[in-house]
C-alpha positions in Angstrom: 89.3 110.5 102.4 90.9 106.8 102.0 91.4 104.8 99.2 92.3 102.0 97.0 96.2 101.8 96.0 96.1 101.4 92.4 99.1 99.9 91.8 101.3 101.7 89.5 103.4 98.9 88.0 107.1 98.6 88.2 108.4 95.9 86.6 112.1 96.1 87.1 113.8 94.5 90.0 117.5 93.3 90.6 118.1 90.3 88.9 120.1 87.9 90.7 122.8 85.6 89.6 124.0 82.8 91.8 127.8 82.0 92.1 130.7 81.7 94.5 133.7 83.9 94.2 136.4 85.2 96.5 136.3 87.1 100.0 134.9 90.4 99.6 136.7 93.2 101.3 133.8 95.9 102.5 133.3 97.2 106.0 129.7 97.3 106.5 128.7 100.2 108.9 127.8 99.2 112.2 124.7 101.9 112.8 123.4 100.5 109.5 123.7 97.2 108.9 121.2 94.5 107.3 119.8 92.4 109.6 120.5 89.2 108.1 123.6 88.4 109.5 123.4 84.9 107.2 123.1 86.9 104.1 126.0 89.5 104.8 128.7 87.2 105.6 127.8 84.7 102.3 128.4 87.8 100.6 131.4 88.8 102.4 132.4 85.2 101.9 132.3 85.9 97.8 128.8 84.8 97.1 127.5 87.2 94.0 124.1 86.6 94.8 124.3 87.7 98.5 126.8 90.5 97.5 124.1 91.8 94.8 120.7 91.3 97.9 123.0 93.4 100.0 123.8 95.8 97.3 120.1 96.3 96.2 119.2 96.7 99.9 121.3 100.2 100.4 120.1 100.8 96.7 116.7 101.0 97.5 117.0 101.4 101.2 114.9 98.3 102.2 115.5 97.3 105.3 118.3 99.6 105.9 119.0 103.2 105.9 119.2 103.9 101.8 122.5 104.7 101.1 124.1 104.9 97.1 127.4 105.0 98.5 126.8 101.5 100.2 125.1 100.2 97.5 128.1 101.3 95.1 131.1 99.5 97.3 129.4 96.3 96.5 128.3 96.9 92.6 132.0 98.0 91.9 133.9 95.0 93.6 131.4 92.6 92.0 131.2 94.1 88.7 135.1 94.2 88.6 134.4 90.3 88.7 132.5 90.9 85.5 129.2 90.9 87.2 127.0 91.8 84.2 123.7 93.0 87.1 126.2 94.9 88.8 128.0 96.0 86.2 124.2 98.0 85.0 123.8 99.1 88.4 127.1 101.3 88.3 126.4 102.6 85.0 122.9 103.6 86.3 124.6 105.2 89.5 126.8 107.1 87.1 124.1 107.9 84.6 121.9 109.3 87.2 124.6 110.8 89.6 123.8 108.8 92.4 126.5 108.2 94.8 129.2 108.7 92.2 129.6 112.1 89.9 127.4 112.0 86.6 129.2 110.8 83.5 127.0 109.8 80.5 130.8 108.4 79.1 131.2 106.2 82.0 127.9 105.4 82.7 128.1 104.1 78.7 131.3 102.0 79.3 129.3 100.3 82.3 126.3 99.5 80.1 128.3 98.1 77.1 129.9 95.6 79.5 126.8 94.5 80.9 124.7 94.7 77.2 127.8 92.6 75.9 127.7 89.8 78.8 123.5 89.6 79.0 123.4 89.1 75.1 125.8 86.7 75.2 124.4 84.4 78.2 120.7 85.3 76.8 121.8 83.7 73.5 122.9 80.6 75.3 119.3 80.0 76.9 119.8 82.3 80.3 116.5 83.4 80.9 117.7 86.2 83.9 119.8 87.6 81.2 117.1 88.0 78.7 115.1 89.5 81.4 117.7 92.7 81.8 118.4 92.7 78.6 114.7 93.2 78.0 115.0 96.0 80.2 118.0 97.6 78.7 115.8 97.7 75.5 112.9 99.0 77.4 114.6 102.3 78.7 117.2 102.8 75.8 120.4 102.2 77.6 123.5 101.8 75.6 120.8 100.5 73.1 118.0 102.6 71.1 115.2 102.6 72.9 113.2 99.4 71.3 110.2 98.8 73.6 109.1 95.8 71.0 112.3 94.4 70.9 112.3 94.3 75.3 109.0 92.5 74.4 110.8 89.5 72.5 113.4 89.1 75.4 110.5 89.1 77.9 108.5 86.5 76.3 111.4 84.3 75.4 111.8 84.0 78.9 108.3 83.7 79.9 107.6 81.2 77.5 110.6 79.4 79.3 108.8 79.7 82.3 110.3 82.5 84.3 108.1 84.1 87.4 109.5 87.9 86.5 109.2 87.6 82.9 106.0 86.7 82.7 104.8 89.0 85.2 106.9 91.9 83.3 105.0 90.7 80.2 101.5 91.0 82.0 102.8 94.7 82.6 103.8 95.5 78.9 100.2 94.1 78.1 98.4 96.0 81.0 100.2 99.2 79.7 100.2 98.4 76.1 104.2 98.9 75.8 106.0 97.3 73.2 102.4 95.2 72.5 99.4 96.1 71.6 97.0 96.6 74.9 95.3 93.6 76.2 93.8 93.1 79.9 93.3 89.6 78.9 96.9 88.7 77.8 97.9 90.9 81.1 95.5 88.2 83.3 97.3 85.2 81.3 101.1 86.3 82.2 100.2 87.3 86.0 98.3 84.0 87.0 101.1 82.1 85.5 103.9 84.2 87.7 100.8 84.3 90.4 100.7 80.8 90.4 104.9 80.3 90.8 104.3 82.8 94.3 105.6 86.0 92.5 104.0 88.9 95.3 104.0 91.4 92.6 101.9 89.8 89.9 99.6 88.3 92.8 98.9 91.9 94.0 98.4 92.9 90.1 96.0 89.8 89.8 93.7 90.9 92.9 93.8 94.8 90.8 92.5 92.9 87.7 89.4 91.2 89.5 89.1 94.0 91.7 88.4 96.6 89.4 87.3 93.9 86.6 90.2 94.1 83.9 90.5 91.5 81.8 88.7 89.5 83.7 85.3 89.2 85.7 85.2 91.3 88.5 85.5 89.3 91.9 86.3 91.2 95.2 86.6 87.8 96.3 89.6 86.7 94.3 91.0 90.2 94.7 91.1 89.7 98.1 92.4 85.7 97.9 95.1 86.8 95.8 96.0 90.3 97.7 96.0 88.2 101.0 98.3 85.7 99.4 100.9 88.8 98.4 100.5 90.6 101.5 101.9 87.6 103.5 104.9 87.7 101.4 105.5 91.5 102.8 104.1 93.2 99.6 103.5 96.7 100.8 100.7 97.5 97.7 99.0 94.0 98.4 99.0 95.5 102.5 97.3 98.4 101.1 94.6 97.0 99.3 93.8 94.2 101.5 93.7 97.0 104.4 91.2 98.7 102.2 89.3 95.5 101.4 88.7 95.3 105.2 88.2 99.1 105.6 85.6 98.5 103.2 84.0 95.3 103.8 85.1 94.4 100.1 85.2 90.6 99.7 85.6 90.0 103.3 84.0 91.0 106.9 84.6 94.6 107.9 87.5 94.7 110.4 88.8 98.4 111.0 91.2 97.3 113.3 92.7 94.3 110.8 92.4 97.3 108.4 94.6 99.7 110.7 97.3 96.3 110.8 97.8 96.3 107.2 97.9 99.7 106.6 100.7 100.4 109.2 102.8 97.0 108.0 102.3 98.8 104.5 103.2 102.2 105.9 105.8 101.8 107.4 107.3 100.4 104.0 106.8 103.6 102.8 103.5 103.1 101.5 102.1 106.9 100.5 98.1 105.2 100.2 99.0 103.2 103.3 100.4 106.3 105.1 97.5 108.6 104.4 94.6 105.7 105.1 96.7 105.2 108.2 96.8 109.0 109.2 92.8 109.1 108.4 92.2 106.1 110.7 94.1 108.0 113.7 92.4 110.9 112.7 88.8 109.6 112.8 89.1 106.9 115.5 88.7 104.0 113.0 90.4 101.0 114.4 92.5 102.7 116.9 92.1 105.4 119.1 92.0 108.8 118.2 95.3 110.6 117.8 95.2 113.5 115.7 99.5 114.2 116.3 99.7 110.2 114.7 97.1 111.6 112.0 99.8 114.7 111.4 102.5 112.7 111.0 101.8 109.8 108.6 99.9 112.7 106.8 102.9 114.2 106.4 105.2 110.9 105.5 102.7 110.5 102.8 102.7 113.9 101.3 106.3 114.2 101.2 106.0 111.5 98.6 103.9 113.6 96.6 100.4 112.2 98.1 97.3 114.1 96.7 94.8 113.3 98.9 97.1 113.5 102.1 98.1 117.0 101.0 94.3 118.0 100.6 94.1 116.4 104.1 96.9 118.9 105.8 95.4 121.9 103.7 92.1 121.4 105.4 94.0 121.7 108.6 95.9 125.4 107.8 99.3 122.9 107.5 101.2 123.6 104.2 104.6 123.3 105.1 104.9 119.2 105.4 108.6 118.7 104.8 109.7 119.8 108.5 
């Protein structure tokens, strides 16, 4: 059985703070390298912002093979230079033991540094800062846990006009964290960030008037405002524009443009997109029939933890989806 990727919200991205610097010293692998050469060699060349894109690509293994280790060459050497972002990133890599050995104590020096540096620039009107430190307030680290006090530093910056703030204050107000619940308020803060080309809040705008929260229900403005994500290379927007054609929601029925998105979606790692995939080779839907194809993104999917693609291997006798 397909279906609709429900978005489950994460607000929390790398924040990224433009400035020149020094020559980086860092051998990048050869059999796993970005493929932006342009980006690489501004960060090799000292730029912070490059160093931390490059960084956050081995973090969370997009576009390359995820690697902590990676990820941690270029954290340390830019938070040595004070880099507040980076300087969270290494604590979080300690906290969490990945790529480095876990040590709440140095996890905790890391995080003071970087709570220090963000409240400072925050004060002074930065609205990226106020955006982590939000966050640091949000999941209690080197702070008390304060979800209402993450709210003020999200809507400081969203008030100020900043794309992520408001859409990580239409998530606090979707989820009703640190505010009470409104679908309304949600609506308000993603169409602004919508509007400024954010992908995330336009795919959580087409949720809304998909399934009618907050606002009217409109399978045709879900599908505007998926279509307008997707383009940016949202894999959730993919998803549920695939199934808006799947369907025939908001637009003609298209199996095969359905097929498309999913795979573009699935092969971001997509578990809906994955299992919807694997259902289309099973069944012939837009594409031919290919029951091995149908195994395997089964299996992709469920590894992640997939319900329905589980169901769909246990109806086959396969249990054992990890090989």
């Amino acid at each position: 059985m397909k279906k609709l990727h429900l978005i489950t919200l994460s607000v929390f991205s790398l924040i990224l703070s433009a400035c020149g610097g020094r020559k980086i010293d860092i051998t990048i692998p050869d059999n796993n390298c970005p493929s932006d050469k342009e980006l690489v060699e501004k960060a090799l060349q000292g730029d912070e912002q490059a160093g931390l894109q490059v960084a956050q690509m081995y973090y969370d293994g997009n576009g390359v093979i995820q690697d902590y280790t990676e990820a941690i060459k270029w954290y340390r050497v830019l938070s040595e230079k004070g880099n507040p972002y980076a300087q969270y990133y290494m604590g979080l890599c300690h906290d969490e033991g990945r790529g480095l050995e876990a040590s709440l104590t140095k996890a905790m020096e890391y995080y003071k540094q970087c709570f220090l540096e963000l409240k400072s620039r925050a004060e002074k009107g930065d609205k990226e800062a106020m955006l982590y430190l939000g966050k640091m307030y949000s999941l209690g680290k080197y702070v008390t846990k304060d979800k209402a006090a993450a709210v003020k530093w999200y809507r400081e910056a969203a008030e100020g006009g900043d794309a992520k703030a408001q859409y990580t204050l239409g998530v606090c107000y979707e989820e009703g964290s640190g505010v009470a619940q409104s679908y309304p308020e949600a609506v308000k803060w993603y169409r602004q960030a919508a509007d400024q080309g954010h992908a995330e809040a336009q795919c959580a705008l087409g949720t809304c008037f998909e399934v009618g929260n907050g606002v009217e229900a409109s399978a045709t403005e879900a599908v505007k405002w998926y279509r307008l994500s997707a383009e940016q290379g949202n894999a959730d927007a993919q998803c549920n524009l695939g199934y808006c054609y799947d369907e025939g929601v908001g637009v003609e029925k298209s199996p095969t443009e359905a097929v498309n998105l999913y795979r573009l979606s699935a092969e971001q790692g997509n578990a809906t997109a994955q299992n919807n995939l694997a259902y289309c080779y099973e069944y012939g839907t837009g594409v031919e029939k290919n029951m091995e194809e149908a195994i395997k993104w089964y299996k992709k999917s469920a590894k992640q933890g997939d319900e329905g693609a589980i169901a769909n291997l246990k109806a086959k006798g396969i249990n054992d989806y990890n090989e």
